[in-house]
PDB file of N, CA, C and O in Angstrom:
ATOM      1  N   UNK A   1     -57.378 116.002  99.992  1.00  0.00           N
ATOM      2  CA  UNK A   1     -57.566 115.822 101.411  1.00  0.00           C
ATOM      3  C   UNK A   1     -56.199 115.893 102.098  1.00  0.00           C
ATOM      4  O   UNK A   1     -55.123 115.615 101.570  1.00  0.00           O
ATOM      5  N   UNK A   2     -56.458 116.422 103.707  1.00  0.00           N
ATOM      6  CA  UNK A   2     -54.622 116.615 103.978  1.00  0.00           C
ATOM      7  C   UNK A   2     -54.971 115.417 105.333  1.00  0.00           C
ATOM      8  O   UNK A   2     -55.874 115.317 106.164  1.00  0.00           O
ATOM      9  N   UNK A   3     -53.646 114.579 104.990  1.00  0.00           N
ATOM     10  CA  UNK A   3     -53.724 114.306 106.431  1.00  0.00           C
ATOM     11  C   UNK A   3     -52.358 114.372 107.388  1.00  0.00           C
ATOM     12  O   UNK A   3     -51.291 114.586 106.813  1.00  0.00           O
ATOM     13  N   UNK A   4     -52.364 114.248 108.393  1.00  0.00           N
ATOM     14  CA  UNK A   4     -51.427 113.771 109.158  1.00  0.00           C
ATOM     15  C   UNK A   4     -50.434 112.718 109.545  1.00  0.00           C
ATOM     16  O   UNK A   4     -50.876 111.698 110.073  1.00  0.00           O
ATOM     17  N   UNK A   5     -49.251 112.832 109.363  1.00  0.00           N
ATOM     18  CA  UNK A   5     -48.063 111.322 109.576  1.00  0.00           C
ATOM     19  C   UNK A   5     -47.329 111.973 110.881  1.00  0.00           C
ATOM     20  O   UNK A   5     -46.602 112.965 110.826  1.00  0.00           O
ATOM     21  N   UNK A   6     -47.671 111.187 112.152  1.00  0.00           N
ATOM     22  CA  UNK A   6     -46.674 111.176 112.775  1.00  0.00           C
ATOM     23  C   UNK A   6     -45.545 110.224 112.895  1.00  0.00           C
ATOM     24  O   UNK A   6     -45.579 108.994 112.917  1.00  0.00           O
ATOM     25  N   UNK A   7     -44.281 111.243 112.986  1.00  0.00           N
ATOM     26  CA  UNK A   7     -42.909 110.096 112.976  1.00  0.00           C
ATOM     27  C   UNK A   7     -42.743 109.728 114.324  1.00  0.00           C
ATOM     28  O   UNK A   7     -43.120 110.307 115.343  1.00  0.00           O
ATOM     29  N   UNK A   8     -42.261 108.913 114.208  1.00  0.00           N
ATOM     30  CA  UNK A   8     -42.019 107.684 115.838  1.00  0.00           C
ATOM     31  C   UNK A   8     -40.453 107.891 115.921  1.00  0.00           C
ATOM     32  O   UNK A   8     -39.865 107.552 116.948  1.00  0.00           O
ATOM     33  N   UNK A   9     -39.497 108.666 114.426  1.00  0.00           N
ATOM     34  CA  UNK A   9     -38.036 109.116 113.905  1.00  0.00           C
ATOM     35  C   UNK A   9     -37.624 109.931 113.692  1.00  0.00           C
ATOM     36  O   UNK A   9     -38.353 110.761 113.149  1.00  0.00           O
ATOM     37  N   UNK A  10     -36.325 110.270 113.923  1.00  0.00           N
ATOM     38  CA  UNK A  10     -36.212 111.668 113.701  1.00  0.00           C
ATOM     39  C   UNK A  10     -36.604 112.170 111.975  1.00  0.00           C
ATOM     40  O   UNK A  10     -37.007 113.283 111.638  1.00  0.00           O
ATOM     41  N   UNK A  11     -36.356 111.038 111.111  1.00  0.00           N
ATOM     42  CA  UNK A  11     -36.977 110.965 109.718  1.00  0.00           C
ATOM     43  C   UNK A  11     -37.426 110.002 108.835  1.00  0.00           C
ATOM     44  O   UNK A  11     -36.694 109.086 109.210  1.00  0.00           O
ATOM     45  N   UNK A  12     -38.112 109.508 107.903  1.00  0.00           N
ATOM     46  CA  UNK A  12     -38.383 109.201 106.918  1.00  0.00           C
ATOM     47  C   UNK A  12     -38.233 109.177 106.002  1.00  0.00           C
ATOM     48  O   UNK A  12     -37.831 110.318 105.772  1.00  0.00           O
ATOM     49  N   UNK A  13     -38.252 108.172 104.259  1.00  0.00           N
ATOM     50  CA  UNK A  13     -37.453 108.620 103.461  1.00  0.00           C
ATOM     51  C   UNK A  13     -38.886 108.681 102.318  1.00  0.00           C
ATOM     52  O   UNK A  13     -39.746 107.903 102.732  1.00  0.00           O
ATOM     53  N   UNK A  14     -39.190 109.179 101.421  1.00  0.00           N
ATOM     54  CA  UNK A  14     -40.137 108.891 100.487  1.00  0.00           C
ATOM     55  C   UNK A  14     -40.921 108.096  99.973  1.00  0.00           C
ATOM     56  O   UNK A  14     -42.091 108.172  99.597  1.00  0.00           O
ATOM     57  N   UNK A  15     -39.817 106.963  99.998  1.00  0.00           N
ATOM     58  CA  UNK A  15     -40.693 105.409  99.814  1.00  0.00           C
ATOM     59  C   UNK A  15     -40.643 105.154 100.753  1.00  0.00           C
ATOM     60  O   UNK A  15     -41.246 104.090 100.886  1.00  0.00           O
ATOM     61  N   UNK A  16     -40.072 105.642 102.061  1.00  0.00           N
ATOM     62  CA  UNK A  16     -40.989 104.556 102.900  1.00  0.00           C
ATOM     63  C   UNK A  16     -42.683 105.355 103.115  1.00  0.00           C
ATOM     64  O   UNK A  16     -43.566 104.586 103.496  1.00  0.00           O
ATOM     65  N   UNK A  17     -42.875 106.071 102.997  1.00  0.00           N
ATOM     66  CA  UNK A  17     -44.059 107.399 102.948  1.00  0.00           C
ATOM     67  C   UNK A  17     -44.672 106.154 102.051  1.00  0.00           C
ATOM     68  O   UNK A  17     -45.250 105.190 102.552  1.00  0.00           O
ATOM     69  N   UNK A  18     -44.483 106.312 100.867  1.00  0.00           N
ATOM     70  CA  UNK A  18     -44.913 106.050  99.599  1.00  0.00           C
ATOM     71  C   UNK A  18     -45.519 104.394 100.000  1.00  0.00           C
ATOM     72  O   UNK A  18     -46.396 103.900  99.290  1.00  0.00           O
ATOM     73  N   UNK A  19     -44.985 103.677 101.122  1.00  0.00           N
ATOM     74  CA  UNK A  19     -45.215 102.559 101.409  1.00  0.00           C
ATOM     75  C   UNK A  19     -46.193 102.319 102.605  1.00  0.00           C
ATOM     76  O   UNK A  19     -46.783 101.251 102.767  1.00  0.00           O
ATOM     77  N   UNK A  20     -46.316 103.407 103.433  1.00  0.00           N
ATOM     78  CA  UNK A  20     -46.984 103.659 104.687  1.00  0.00           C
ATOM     79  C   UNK A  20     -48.504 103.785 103.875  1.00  0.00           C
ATOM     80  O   UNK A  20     -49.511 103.173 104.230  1.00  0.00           O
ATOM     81  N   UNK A  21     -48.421 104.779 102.633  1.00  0.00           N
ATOM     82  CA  UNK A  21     -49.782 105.090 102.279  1.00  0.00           C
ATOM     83  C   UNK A  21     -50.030 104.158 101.644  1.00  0.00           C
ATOM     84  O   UNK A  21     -51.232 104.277 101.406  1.00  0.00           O
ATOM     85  N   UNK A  22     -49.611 103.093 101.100  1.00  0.00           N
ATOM     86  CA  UNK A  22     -49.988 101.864 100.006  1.00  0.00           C
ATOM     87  C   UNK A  22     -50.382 102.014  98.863  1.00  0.00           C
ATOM     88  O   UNK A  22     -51.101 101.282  98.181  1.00  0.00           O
ATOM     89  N   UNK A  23     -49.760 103.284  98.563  1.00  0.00           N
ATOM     90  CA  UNK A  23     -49.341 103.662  97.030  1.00  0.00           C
ATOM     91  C   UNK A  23     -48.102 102.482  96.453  1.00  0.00           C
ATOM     92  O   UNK A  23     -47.971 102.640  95.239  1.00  0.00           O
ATOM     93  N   UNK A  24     -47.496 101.749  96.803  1.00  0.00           N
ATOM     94  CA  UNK A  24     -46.244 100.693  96.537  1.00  0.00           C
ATOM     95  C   UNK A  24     -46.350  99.883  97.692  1.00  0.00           C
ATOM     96  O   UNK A  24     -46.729 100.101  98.843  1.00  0.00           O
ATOM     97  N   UNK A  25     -45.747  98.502  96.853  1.00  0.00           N
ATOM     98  CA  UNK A  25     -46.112  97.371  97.677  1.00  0.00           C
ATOM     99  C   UNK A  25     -44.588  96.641  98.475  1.00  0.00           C
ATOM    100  O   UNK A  25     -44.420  95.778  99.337  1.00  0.00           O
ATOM    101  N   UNK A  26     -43.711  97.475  97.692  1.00  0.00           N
ATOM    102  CA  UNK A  26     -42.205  97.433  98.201  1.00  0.00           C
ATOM    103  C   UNK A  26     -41.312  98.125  97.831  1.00  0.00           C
ATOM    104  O   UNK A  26     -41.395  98.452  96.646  1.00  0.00           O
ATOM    105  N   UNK A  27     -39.985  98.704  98.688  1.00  0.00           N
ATOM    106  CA  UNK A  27     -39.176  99.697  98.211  1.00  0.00           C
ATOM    107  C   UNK A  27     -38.743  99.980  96.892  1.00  0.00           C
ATOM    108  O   UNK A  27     -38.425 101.132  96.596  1.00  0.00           O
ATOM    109  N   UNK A  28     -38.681  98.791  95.828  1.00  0.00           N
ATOM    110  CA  UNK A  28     -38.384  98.701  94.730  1.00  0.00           C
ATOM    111  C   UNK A  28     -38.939  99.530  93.751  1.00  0.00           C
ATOM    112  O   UNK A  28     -38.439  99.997  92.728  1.00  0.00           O
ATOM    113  N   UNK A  29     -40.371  99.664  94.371  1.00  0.00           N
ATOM    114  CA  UNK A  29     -41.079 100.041  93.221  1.00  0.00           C
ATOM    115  C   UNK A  29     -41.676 101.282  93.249  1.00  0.00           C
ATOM    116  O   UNK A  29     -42.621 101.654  92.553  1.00  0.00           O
ATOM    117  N   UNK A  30     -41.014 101.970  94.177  1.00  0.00           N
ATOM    118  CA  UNK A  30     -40.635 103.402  94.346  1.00  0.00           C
ATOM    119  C   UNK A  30     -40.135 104.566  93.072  1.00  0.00           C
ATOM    120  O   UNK A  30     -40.650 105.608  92.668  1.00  0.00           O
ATOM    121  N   UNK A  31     -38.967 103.865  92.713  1.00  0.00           N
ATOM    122  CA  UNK A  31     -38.155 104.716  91.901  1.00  0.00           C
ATOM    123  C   UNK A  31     -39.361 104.480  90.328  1.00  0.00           C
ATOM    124  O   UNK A  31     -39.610 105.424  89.578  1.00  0.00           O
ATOM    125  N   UNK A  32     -39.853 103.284  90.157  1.00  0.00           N
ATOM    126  CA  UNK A  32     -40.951 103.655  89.000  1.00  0.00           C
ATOM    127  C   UNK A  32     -42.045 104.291  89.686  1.00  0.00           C
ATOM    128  O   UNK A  32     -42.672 104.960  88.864  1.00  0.00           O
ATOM    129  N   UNK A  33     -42.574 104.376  90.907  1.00  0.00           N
ATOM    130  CA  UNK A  33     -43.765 105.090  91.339  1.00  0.00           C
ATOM    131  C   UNK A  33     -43.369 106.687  90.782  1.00  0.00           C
ATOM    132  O   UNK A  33     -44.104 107.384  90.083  1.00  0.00           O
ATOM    133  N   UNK A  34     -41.943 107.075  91.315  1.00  0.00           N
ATOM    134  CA  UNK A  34     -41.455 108.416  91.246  1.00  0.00           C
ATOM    135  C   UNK A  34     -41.470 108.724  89.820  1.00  0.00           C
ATOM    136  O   UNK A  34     -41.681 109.921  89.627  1.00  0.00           O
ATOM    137  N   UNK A  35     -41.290 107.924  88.590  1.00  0.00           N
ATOM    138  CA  UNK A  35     -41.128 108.307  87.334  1.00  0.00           C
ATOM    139  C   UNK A  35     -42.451 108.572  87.105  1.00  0.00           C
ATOM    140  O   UNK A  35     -42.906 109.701  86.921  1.00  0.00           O
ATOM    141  N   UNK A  36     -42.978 107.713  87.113  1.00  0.00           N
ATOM    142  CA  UNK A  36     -44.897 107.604  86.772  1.00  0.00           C
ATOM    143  C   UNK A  36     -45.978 109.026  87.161  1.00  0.00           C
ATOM    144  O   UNK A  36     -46.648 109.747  86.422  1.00  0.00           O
ATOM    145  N   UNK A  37     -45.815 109.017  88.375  1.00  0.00           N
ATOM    146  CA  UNK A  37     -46.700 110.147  89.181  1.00  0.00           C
ATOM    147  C   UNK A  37     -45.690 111.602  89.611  1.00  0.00           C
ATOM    148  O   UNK A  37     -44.601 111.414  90.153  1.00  0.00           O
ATOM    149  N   UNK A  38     -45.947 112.350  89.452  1.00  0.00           N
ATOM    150  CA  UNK A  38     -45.458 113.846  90.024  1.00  0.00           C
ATOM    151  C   UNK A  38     -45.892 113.694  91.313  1.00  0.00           C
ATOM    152  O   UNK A  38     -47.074 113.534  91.618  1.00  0.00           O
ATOM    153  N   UNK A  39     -44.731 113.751  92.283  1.00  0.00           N
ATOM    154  CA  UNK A  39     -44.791 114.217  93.944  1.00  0.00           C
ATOM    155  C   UNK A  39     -43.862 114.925  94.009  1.00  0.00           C
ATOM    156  O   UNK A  39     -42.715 114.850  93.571  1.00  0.00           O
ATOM    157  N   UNK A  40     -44.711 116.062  94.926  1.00  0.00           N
ATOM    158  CA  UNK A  40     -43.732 117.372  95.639  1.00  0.00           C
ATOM    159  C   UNK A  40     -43.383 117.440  96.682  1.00  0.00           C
ATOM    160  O   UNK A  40     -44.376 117.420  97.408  1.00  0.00           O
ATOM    161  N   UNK A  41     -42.269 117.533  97.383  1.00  0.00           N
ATOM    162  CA  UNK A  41     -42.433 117.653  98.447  1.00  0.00           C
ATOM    163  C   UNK A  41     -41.888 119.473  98.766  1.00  0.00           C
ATOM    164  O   UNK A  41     -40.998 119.999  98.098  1.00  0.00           O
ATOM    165  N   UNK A  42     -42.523 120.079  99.718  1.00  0.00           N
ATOM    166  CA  UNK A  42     -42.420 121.202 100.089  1.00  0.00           C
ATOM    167  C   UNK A  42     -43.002 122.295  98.429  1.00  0.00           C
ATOM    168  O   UNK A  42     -42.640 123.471  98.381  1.00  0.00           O
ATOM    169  N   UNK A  43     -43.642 121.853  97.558  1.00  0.00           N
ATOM    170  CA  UNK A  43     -44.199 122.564  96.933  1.00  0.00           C
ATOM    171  C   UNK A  43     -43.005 121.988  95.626  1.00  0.00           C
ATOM    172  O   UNK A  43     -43.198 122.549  94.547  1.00  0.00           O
ATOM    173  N   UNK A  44     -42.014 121.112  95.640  1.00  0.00           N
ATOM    174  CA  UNK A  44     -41.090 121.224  94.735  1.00  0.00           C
ATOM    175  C   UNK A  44     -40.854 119.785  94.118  1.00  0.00           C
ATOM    176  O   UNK A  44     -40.365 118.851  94.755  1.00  0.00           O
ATOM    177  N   UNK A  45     -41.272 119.722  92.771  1.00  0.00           N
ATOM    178  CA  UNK A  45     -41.056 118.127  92.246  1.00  0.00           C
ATOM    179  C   UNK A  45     -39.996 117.552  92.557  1.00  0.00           C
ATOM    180  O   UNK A  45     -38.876 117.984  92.281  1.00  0.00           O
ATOM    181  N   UNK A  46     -40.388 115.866  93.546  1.00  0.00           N
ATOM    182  CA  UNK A  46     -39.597 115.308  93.626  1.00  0.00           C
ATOM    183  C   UNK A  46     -39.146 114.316  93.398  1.00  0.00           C
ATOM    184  O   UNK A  46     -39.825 113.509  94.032  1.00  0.00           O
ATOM    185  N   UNK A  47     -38.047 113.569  92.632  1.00  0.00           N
ATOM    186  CA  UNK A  47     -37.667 112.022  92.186  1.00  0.00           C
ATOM    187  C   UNK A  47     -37.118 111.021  92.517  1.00  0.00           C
ATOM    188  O   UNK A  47     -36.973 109.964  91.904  1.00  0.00           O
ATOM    189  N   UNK A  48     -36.585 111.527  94.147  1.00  0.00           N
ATOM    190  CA  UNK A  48     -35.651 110.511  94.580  1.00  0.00           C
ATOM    191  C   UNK A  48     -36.595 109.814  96.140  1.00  0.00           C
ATOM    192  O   UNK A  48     -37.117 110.341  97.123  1.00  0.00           O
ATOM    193  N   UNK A  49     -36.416 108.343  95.631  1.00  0.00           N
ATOM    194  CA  UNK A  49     -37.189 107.658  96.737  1.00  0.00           C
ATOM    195  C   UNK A  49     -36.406 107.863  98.218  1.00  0.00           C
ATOM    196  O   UNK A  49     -37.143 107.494  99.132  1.00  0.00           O
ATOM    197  N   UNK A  50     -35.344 108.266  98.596  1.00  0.00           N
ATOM    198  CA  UNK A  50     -34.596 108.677  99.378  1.00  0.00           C
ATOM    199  C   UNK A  50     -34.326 109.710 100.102  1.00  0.00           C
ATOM    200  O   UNK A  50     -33.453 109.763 100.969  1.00  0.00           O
ATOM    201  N   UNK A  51     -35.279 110.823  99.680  1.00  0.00           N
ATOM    202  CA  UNK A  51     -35.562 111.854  99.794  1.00  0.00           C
ATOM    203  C   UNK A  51     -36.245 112.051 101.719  1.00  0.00           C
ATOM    204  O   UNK A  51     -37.330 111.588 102.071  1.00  0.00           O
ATOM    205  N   UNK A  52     -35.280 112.824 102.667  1.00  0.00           N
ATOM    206  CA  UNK A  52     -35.662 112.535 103.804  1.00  0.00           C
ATOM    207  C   UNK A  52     -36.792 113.628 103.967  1.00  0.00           C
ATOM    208  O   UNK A  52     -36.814 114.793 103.572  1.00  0.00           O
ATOM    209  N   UNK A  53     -38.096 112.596 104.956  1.00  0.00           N
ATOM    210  CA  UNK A  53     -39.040 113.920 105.719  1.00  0.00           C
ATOM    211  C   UNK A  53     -38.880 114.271 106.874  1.00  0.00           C
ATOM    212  O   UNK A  53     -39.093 113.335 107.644  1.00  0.00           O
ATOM    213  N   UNK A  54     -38.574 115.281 107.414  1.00  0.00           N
ATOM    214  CA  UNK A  54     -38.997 115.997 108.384  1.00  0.00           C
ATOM    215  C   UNK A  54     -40.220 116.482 108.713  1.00  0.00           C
ATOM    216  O   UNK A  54     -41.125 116.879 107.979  1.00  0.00           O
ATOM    217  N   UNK A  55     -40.118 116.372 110.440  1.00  0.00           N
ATOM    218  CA  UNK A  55     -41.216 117.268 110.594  1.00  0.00           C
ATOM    219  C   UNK A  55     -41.308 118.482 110.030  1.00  0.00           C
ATOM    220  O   UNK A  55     -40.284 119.117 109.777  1.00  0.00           O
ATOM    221  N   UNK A  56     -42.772 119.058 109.707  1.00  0.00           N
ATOM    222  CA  UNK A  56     -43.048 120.150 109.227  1.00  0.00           C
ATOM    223  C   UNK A  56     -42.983 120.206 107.211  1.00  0.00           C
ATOM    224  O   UNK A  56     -43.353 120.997 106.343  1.00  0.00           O
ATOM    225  N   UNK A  57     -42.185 118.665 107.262  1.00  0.00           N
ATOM    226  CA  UNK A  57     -42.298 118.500 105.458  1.00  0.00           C
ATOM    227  C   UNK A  57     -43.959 118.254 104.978  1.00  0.00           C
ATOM    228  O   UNK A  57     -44.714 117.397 105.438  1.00  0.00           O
ATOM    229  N   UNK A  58     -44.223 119.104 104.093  1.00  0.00           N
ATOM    230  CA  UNK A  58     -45.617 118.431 103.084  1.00  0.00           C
ATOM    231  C   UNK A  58     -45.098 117.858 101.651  1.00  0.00           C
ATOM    232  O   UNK A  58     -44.141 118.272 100.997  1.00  0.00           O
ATOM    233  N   UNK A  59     -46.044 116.729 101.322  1.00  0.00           N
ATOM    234  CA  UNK A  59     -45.976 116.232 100.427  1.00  0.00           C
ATOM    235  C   UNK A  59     -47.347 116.128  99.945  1.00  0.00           C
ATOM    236  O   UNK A  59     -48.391 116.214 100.592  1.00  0.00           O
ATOM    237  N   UNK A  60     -47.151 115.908  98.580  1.00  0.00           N
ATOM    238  CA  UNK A  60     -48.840 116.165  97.495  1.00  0.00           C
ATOM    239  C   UNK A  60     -48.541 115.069  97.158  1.00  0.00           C
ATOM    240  O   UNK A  60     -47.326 114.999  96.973  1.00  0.00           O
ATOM    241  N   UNK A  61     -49.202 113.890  96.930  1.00  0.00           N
ATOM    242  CA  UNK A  61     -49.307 112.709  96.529  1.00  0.00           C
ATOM    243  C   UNK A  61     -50.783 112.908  95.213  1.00  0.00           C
ATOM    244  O   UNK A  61     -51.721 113.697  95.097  1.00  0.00           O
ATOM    245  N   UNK A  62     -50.363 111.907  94.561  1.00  0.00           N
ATOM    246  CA  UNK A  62     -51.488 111.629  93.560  1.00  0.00           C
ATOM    247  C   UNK A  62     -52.177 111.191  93.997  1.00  0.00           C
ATOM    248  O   UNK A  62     -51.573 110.863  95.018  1.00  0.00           O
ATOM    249  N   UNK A  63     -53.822 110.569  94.200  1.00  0.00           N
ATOM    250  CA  UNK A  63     -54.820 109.785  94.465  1.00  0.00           C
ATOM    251  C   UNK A  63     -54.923 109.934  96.180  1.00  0.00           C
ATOM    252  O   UNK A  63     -56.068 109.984  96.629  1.00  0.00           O
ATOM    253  N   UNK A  64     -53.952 109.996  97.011  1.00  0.00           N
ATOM    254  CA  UNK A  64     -54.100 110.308  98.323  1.00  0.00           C
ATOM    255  C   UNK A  64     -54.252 112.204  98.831  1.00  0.00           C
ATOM    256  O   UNK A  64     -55.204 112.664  99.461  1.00  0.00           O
ATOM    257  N   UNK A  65     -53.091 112.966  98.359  1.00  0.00           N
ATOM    258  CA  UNK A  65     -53.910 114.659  98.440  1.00  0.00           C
ATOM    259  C   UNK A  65     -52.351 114.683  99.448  1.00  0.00           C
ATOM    260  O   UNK A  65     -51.312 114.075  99.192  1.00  0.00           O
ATOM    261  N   UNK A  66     -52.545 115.306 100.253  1.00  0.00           N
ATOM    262  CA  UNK A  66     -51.632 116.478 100.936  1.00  0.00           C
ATOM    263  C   UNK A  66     -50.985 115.367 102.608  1.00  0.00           C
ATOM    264  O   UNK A  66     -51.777 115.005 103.478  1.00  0.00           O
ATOM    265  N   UNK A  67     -49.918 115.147 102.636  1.00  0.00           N
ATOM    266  CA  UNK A  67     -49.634 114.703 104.192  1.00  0.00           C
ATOM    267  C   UNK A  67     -48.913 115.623 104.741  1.00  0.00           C
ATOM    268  O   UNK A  67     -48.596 116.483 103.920  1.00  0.00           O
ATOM    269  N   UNK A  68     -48.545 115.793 105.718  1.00  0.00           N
ATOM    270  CA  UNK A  68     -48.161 116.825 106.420  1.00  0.00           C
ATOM    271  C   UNK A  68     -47.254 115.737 107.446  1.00  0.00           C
ATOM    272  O   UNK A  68     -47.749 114.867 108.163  1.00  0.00           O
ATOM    273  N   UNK A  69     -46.143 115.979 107.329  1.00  0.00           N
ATOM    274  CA  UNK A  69     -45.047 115.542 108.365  1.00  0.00           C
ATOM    275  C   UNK A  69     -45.155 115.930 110.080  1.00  0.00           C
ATOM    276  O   UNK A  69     -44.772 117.092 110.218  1.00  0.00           O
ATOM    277  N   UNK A  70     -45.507 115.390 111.246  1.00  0.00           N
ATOM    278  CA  UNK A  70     -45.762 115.679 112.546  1.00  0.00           C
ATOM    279  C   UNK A  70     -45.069 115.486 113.314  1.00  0.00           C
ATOM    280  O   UNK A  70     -44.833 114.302 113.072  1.00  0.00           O
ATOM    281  N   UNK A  71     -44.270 115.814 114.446  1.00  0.00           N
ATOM    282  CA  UNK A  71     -43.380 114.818 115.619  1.00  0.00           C
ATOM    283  C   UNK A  71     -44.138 114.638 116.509  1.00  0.00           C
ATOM    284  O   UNK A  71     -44.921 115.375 117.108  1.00  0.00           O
ATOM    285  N   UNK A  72     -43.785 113.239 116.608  1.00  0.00           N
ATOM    286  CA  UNK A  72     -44.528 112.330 117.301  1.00  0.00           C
ATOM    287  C   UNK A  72     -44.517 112.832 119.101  1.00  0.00           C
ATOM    288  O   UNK A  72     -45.125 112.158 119.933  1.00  0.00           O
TER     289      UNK A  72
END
């Protein structure tokens, strides 16, 4: 399923994504979310919870499907 994130910023970082969807219950537990599950962002595996989104970034999440980065 794809959905939509609009930023209220000029960016976002992965875990906080990763925290918006309630895939993780705090920044910490990011960097094991990232080991555990394969996420891409822009089609390209990614590992770092720090990792900034832009508008126009997609990300594939496990159990949630496709978000799509928006400006607000």
């Amino acid at each position: 399923m794809e959905k939509e994130l609009e930023l209220k910023t000029p960016y976002i970082t992965l875990g906080q994504l990763l925290k918006i969807e309630d895939l993780i219950s705090s920044g910490g537990q990011a960097k094991w979310y990232l080991q555990e599950f394969e996420v891409f962002v822009n089609g390209e595996l990614e590992e770092r919870r720090g990792k900034k989104l832009y508008p126009g970034d997609v990300v594939d999440l496990p159990e949630v499907g496709r978000v799509v980065m928006k400006e607000a």
